[in-house]
N, CA, C and O of each residue as an XYZ file, in Angstrom:
688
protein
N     -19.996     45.398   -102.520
C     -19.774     44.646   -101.295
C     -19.086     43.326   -101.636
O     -19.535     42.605   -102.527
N     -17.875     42.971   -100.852
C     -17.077     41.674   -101.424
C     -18.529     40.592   -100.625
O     -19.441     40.696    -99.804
N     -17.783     39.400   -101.747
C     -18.944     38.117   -101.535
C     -18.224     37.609   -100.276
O     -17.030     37.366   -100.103
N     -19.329     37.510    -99.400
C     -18.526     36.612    -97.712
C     -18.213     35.360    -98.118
O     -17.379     34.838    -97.378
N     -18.614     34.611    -99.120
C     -17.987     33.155    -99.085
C     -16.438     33.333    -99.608
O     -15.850     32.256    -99.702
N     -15.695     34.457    -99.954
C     -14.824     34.640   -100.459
C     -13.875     35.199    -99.379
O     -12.701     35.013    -99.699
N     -14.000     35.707    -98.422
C     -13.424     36.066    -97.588
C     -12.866     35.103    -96.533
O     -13.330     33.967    -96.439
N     -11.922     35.518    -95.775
C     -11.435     34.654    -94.432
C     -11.971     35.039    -93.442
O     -12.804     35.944    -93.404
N     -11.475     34.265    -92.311
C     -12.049     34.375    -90.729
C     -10.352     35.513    -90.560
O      -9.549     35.621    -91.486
N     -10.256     35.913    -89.764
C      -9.570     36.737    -88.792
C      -9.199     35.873    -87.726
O      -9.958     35.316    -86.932
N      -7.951     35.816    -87.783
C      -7.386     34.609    -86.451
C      -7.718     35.686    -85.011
O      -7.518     36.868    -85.291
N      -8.131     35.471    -83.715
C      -8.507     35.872    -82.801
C      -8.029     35.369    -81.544
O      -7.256     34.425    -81.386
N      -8.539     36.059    -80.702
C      -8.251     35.135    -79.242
C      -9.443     36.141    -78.433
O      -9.926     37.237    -78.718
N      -9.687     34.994    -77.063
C     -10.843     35.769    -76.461
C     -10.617     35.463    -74.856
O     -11.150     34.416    -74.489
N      -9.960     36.157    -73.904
C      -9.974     35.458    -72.684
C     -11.778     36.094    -71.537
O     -12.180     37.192    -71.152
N     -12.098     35.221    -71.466
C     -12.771     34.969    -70.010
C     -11.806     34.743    -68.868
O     -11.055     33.818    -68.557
N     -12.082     35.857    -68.386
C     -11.663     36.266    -66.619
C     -12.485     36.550    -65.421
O     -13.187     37.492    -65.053
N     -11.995     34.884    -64.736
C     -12.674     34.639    -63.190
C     -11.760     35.360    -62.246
O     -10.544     35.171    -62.286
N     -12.289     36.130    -61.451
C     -11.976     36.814    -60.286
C     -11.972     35.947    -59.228
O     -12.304     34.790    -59.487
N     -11.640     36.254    -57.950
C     -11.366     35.122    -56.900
C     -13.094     34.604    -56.443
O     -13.358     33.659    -55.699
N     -13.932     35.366    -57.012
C     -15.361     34.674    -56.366
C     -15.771     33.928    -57.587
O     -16.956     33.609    -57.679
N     -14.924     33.605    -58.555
C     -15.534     32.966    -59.783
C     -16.540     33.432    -60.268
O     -17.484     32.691    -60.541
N     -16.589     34.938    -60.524
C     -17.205     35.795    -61.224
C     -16.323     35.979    -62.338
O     -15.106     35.838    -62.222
N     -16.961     36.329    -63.552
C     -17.071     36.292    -64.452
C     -16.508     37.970    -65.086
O     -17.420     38.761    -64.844
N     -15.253     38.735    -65.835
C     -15.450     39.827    -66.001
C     -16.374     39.998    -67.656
O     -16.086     39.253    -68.592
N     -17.414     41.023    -67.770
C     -18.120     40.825    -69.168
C     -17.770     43.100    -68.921
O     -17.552     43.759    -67.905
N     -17.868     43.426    -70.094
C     -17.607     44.782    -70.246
C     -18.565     45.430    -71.475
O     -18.984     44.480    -72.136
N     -18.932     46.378    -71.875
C     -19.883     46.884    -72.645
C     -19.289     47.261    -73.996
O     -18.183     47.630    -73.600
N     -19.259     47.403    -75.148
C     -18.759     47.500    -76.255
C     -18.805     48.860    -75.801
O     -19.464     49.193    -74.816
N     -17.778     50.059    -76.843
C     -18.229     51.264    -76.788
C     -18.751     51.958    -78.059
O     -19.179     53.110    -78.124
N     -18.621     50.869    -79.279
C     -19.129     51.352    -80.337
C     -20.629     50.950    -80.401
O     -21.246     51.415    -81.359
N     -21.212     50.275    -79.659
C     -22.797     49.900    -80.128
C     -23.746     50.053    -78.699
O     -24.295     49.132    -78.095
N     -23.760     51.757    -78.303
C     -24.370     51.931    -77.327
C     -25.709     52.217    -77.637
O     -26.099     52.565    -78.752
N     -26.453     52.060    -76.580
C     -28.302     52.034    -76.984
C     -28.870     50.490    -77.265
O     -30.009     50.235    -76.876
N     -27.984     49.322    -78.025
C     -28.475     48.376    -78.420
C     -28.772     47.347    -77.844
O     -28.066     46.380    -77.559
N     -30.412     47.645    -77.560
C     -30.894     46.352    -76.621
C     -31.800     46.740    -75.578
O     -31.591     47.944    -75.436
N     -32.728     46.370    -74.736
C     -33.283     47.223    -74.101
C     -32.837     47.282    -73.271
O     -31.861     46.553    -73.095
N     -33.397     48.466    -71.911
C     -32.852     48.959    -70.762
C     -32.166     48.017    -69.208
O     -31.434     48.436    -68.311
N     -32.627     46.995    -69.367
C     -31.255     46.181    -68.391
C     -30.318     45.647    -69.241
O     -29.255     45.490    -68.640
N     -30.258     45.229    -70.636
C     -28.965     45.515    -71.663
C     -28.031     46.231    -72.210
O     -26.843     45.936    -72.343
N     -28.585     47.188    -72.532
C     -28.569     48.553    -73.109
C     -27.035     47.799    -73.450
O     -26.394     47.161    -72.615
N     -26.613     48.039    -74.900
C     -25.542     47.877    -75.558
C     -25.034     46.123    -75.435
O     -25.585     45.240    -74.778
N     -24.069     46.045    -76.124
C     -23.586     44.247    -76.373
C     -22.145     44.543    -75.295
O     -21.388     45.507    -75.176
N     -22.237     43.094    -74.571
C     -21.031     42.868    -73.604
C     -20.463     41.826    -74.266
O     -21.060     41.119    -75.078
N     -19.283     41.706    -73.928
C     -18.586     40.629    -73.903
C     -17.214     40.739    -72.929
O     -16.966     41.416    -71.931
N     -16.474     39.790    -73.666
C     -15.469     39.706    -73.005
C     -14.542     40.086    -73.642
O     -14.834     40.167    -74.835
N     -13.087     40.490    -73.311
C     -11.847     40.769    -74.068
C     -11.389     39.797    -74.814
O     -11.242     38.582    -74.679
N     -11.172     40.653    -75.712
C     -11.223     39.515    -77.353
C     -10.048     40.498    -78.384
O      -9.971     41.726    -78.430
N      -9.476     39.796    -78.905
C      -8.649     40.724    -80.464
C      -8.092     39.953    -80.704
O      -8.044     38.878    -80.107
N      -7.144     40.465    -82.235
C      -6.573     39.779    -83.216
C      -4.950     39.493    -82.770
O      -4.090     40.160    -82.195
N      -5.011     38.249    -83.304
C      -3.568     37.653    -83.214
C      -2.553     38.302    -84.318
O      -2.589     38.236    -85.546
N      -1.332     39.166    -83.149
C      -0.422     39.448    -84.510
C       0.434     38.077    -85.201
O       0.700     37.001    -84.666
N       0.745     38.571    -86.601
C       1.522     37.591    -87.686
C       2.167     36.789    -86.797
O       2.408     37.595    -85.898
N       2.693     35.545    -86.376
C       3.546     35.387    -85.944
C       3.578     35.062    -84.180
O       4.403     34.382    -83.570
N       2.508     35.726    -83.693
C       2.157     35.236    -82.384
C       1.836     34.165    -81.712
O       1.023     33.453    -82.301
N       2.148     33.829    -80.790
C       1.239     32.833    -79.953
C       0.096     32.818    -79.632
O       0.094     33.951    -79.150
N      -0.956     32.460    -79.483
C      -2.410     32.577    -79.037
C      -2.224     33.219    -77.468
O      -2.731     34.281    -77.108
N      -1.323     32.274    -76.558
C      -1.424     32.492    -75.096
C      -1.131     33.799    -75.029
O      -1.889     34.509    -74.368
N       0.135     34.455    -75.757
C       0.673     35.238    -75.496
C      -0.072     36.560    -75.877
O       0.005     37.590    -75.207
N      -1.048     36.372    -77.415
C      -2.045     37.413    -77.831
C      -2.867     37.874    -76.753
O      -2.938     39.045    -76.379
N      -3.555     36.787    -76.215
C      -4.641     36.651    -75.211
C      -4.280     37.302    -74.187
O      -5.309     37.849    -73.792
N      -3.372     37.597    -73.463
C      -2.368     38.199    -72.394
C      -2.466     39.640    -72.902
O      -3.144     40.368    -72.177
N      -1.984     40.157    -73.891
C      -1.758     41.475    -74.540
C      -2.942     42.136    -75.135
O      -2.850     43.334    -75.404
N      -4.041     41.501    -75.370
C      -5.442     42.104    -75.824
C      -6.133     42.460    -74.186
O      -6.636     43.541    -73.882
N      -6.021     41.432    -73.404
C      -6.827     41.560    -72.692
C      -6.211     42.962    -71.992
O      -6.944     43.940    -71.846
N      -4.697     42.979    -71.540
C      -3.936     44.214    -71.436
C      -4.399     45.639    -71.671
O      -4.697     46.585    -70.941
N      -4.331     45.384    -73.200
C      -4.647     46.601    -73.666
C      -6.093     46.579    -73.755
O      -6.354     47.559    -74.454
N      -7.288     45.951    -73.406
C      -8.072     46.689    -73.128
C      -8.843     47.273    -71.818
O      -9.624     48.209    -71.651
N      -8.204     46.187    -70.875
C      -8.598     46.125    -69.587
C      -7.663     46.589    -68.460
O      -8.169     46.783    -67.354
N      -6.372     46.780    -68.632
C      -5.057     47.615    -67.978
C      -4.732     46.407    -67.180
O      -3.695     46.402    -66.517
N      -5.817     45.007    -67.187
C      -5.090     43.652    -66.530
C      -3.562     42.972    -66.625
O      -2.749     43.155    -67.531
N      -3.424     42.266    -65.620
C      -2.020     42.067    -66.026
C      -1.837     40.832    -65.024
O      -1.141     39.829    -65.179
N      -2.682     41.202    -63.926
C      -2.544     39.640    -62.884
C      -3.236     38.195    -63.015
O      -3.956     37.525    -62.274
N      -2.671     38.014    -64.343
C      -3.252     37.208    -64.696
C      -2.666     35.845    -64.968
O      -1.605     35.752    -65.585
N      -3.552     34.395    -64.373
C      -2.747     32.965    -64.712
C      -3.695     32.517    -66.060
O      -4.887     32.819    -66.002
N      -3.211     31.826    -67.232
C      -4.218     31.162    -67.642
C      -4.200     29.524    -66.890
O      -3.312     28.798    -66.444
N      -6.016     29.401    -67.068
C      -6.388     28.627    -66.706
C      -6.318     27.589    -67.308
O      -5.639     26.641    -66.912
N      -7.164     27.584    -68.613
C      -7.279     26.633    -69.590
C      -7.418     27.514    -70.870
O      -7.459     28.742    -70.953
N      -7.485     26.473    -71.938
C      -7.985     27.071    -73.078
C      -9.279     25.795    -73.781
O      -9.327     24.590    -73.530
N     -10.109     26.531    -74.603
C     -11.191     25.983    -74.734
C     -10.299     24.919    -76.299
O      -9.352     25.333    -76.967
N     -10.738     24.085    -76.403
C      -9.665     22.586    -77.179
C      -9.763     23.566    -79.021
O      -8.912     24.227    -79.616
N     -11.010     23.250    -79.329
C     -10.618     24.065    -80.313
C     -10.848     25.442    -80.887
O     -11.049     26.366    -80.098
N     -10.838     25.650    -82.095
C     -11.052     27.393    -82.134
C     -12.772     27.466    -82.856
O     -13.184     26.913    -83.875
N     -13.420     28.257    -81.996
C     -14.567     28.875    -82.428
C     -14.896     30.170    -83.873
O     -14.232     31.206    -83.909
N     -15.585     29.979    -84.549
C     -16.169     30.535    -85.448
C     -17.453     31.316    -85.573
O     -18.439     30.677    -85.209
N     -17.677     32.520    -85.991
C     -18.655     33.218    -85.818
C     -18.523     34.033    -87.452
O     -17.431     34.154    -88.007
N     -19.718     34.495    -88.012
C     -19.528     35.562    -88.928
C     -20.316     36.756    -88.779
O     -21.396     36.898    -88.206
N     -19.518     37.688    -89.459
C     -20.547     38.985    -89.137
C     -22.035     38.680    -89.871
O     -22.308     37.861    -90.749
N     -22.843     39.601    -89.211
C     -23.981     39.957    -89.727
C     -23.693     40.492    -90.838
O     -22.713     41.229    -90.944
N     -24.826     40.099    -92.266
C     -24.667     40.999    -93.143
C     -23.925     42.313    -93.770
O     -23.015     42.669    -94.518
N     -25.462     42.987    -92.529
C     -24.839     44.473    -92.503
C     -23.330     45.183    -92.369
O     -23.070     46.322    -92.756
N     -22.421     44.280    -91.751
C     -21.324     44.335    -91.469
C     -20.216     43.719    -92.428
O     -19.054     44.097    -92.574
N     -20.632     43.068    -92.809
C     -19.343     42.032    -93.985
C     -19.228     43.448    -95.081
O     -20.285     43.818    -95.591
N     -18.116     44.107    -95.375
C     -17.018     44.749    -95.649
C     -16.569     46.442    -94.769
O     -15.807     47.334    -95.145
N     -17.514     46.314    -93.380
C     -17.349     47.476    -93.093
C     -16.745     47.009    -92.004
O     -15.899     47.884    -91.820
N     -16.615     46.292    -91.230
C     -15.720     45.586    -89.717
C     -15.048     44.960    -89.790
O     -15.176     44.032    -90.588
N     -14.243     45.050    -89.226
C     -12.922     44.415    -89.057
C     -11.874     44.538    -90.379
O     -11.162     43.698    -90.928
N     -12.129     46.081    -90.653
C     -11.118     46.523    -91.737
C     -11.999     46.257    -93.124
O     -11.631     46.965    -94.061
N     -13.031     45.410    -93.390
C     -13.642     45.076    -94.756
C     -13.278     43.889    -95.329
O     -13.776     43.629    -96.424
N     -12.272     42.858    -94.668
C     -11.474     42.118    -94.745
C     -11.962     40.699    -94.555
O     -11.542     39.824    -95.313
N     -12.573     40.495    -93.869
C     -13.263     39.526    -92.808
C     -14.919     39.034    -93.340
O     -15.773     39.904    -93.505
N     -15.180     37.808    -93.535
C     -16.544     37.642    -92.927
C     -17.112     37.261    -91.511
O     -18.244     37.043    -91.080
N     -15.572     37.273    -90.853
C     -16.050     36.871    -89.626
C     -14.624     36.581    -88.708
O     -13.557     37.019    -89.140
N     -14.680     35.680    -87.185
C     -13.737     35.428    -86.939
C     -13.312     34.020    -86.123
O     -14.068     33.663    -85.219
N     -12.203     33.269    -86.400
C     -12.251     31.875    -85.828
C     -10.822     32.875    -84.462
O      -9.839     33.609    -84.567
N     -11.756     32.124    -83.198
C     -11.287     32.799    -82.105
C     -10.559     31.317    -81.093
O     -11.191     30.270    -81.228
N      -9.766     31.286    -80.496
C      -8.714     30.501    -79.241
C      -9.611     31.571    -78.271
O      -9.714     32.760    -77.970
N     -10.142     30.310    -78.033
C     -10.407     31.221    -76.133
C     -10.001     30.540    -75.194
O     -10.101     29.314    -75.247
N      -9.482     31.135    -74.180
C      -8.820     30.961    -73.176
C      -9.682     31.617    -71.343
O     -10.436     32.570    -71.147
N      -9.130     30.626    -70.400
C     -10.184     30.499    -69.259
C      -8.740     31.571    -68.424
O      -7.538     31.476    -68.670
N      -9.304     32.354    -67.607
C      -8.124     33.695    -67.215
C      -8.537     33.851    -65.964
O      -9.539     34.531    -65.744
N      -7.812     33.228    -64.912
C      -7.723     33.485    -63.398
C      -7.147     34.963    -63.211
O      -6.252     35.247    -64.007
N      -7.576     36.141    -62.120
C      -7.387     37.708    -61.966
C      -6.622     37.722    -61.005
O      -7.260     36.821    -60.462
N      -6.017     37.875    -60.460
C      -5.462     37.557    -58.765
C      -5.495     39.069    -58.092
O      -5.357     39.261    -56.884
N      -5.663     39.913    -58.888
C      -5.312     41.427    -58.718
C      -6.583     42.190    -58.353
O      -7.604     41.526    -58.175
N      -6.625     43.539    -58.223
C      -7.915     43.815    -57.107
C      -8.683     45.313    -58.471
O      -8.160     46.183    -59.168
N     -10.024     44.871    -58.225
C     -10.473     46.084    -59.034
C     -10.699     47.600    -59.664
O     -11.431     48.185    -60.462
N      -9.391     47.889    -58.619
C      -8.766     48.776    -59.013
C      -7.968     49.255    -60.235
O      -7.970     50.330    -60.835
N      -7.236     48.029    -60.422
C      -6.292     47.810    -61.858
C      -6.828     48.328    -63.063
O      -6.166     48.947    -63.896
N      -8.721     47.924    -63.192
C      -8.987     48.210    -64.176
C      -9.561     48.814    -64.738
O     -10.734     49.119    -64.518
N      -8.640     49.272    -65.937
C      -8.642     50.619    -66.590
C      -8.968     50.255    -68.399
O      -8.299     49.603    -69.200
N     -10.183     50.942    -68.552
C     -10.538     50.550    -70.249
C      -9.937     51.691    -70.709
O     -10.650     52.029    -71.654
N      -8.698     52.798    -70.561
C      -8.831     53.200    -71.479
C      -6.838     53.644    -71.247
O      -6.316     54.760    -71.243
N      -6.326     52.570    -71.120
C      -5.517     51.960    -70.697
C      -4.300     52.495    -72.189
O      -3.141     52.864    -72.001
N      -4.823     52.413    -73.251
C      -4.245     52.880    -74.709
C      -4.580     53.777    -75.190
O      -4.423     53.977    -76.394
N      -5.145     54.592    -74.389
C      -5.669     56.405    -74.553
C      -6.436     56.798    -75.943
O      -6.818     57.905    -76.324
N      -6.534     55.492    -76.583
C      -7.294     56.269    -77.654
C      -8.488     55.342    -78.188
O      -8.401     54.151    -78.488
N      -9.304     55.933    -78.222
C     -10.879     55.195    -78.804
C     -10.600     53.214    -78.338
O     -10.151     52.209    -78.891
N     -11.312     53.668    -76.783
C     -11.030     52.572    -76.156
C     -12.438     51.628    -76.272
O     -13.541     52.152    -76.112
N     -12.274     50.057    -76.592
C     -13.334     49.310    -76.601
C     -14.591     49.416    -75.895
O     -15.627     49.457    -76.558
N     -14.635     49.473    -74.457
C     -15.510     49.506    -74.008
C     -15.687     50.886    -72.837
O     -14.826     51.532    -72.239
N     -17.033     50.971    -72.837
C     -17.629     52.049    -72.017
C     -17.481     52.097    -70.233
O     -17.343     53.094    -69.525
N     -17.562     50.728    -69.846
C     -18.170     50.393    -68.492
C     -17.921     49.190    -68.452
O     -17.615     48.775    -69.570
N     -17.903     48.065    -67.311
C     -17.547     47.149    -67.034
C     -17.965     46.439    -65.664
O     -18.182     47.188    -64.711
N     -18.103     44.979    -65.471
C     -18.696     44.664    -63.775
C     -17.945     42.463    -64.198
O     -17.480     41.741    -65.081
N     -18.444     42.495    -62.534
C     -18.035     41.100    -62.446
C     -19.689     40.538    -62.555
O     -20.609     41.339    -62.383
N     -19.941     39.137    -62.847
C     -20.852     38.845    -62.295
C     -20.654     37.453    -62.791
O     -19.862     37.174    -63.691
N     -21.756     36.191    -61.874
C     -22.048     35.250    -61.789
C     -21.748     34.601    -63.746
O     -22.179     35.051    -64.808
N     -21.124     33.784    -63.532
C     -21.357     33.249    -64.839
C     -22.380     32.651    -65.526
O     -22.497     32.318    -66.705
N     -23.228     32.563    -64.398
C     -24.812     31.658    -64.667
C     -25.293     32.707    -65.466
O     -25.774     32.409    -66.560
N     -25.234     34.353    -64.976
C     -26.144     35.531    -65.161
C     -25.615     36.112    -66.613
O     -26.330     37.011    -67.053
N     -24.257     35.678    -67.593
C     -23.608     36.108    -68.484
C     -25.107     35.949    -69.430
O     -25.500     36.959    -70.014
N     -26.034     34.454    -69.568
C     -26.555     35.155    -70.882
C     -27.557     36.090    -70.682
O     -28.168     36.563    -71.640
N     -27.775     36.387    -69.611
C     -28.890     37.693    -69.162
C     -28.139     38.812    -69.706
O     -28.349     39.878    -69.126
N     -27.262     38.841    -70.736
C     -26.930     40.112    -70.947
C     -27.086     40.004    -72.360
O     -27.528     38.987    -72.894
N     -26.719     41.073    -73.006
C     -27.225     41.822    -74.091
C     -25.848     41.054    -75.326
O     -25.495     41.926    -76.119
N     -25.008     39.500    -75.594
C     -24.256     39.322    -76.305
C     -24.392     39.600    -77.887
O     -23.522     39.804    -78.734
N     -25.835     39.534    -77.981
C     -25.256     40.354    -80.021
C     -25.158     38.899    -80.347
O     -25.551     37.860    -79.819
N     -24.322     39.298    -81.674
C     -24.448     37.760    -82.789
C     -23.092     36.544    -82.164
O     -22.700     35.524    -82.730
N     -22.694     37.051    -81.016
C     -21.586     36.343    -80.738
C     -22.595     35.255    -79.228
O     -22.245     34.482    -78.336
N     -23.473     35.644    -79.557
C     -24.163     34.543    -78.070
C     -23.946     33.216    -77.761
O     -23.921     32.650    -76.668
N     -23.702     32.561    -79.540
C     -23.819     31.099    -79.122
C     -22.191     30.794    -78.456
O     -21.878     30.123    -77.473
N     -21.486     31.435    -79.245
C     -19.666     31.327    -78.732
C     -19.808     31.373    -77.176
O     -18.988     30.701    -76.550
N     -20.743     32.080    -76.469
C     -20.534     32.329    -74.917
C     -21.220     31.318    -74.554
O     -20.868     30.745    -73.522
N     -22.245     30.881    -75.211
C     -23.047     29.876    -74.377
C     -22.184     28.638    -74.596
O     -22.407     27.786    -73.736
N     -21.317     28.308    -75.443
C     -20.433     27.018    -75.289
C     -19.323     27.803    -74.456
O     -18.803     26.960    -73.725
N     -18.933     28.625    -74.317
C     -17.976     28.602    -73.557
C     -18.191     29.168    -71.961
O     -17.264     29.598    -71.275
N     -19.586     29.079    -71.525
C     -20.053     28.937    -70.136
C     -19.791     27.444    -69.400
O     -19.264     27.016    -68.373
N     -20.831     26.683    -71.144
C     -20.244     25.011    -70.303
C     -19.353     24.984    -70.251
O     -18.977     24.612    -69.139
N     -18.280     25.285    -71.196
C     -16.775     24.522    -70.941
C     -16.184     25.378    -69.772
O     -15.468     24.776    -68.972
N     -16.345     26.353    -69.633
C     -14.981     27.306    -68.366
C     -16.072     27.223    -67.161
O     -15.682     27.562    -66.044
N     -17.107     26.890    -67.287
C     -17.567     27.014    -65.356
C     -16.922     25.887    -64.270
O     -17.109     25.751    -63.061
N     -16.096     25.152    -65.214
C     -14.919     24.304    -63.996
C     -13.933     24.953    -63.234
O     -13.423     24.622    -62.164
N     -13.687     26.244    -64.186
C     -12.551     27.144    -63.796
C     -12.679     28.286    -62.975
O     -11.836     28.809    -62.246
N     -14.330     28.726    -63.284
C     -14.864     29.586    -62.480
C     -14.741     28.918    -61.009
O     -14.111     29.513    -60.135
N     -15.273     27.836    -60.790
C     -15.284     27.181    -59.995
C     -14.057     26.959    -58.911
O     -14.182     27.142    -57.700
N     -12.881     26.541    -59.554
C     -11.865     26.111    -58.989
C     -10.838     27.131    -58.678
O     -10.060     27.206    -57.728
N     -11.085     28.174    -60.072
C     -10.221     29.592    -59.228
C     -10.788     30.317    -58.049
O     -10.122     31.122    -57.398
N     -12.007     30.021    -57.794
C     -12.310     31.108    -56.710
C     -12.088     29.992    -55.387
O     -12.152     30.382    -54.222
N     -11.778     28.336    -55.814
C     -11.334     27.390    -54.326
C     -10.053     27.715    -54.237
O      -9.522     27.386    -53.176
N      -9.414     28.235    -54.985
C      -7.846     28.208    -54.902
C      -7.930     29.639    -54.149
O      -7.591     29.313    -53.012
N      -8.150     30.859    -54.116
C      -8.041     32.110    -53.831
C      -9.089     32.278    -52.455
O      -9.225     33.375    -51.913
């Protein structure tokens, strides 16, 4: 097993997307189903992936969320000032994220929807798609869900984007 102090973070991006009621979109992983008990059941988050070589953050953030969510009506809002850090669990440092990684420093970004729930489609890239299932809800209610080792990243980024929750659903 490589030593994690030897490894890098994985450059990332993560958008949070408010719908016009300043709900919140959170979606179910599809690789870690069962985990957690029965009003959890599995880890949510939000649309998140890796920045290609050479990319922009805004522009990553736009194209992950894309390809996992079939979104596309999308303004950014804000972005959170600097980049967040997380590492895998143990168990995970050389088997996720390629074996490469102890973890990942993520750009998150605040993502107004303008488009109707129809659009969205997880399986949008036809092949072994991220998540299972998906819903809007209250941003207050995000840590009532099942986040896994990535919890504290959401709980700072509830304080910082509930201005946006806020103000996209006065604008719409």
């Amino acid at each position: 097993m490589p030593n994690p102090s030897e490894l890098p973070y994985r450059p990332n991006v993560g958008g949070m997307i408010f719908n016009k009621e300043g709900h919140v979109f959170i979606a179910r992983r599809n690789d870690m189903p069962g985990v957690g008990g029965p009003l959890t059941e599995g880890i949510w988050q939000c649309p998140q992936g890796g920045i290609d070589e050479g990319e922009d953050p805004r522009a990553a953030v736009l194209r992950e969320v894309k390809e996992e969510t079939g979104l596309s009506q999308l303004t950014i809002l804000g972005e959170y000032p600097d980049w967040l850090t997380y590492d895998l669990p143990p168990h995970l440092i050389g088997k996720a994220l390629g074996g490469k990684f102890k973890g990942q420093k993520q750009k998150w970004f605040a993502l107004g929807f303008s488009g109707r729930n129809h659009e969205v489609n997880l399986t949008v890239t036809g092949q072994h798609p991220e998540f299972d299932t998906w819903q809007w809800l209250p941003l207050s209610e995000l840590p009532n869900k099942n986040l896994g080792f990535k919890r504290e990243i959401y709980l700072t980024l509830i304080t910082a984007f509930s201005p946006y929750a806020r103000s996209f659903s006065i604008l719409h």
